[in-house]
N, C-alpha and C positions, 0 to 999 in steps of 0.2 A: 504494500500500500504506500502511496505517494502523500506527502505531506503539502501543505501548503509554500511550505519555505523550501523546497524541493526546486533546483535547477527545471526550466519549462524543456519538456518531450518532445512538444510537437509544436510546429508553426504550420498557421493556417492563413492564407492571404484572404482578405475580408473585401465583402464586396458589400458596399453601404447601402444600408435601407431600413428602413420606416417599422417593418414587420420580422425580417429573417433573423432569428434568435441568433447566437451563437453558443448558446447552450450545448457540449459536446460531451455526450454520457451524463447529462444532468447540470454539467459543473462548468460555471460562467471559464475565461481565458484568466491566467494568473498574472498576465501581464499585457498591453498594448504597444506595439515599435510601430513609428511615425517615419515613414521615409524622405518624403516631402512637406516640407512645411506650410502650416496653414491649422484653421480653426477642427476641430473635434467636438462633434457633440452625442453625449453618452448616454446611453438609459440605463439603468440597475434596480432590476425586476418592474416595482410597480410603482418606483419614483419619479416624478417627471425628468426630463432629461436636464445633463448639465455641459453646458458647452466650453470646453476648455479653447482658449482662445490663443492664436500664436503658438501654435505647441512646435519647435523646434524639431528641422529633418534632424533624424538620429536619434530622436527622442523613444525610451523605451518606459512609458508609464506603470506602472505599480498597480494597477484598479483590476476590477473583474464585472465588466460591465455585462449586459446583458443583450446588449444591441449595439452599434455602431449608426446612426441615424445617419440618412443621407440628405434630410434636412439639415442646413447649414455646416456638416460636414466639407472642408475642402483641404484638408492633409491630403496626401497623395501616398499610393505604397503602403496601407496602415497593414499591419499582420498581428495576427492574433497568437499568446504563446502559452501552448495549456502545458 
């Protein structure tokens, strides 16, 4: 069994929208990497979203969002790291 503070398995390239979970076996991603820079906006289960703004290419965020919105979303390259 894998812990939370566990180095990320797998990368998934995310493709932004409104509805497509990223829920994988249950369990939001343990981390977010920002290839291209630009705004992010997050949802985390049945909280409204939050938009991180200016989030730096190379940026590898910490969160486990639940969605990746493609509203106001415009990072580029985002991947998901369960």
């Amino acid at each position: 069994m894998t812990e939370r503070s566990d180095p990320s398995q797998k990368a998934v390239a995310v493709t932004k929208s409104d509805s497509t979970s990223l829920l994988l076996n249950g369990q939001p991603p343990r981390a977010i990497y920002v290839a291209g820079t630009g705004n992010l906006n997050l949802k985390f289960g049945d909280a409204p979203p939050v938009l991180f703004t200016t989030v730096q290419a190379g940026s590898v965020l910490p969160v486990r969002p639940t969605l990746v919105m493609s509203t106001s979303t415009t990072a580029t390259g985002i991947v998901a790291l369960y």
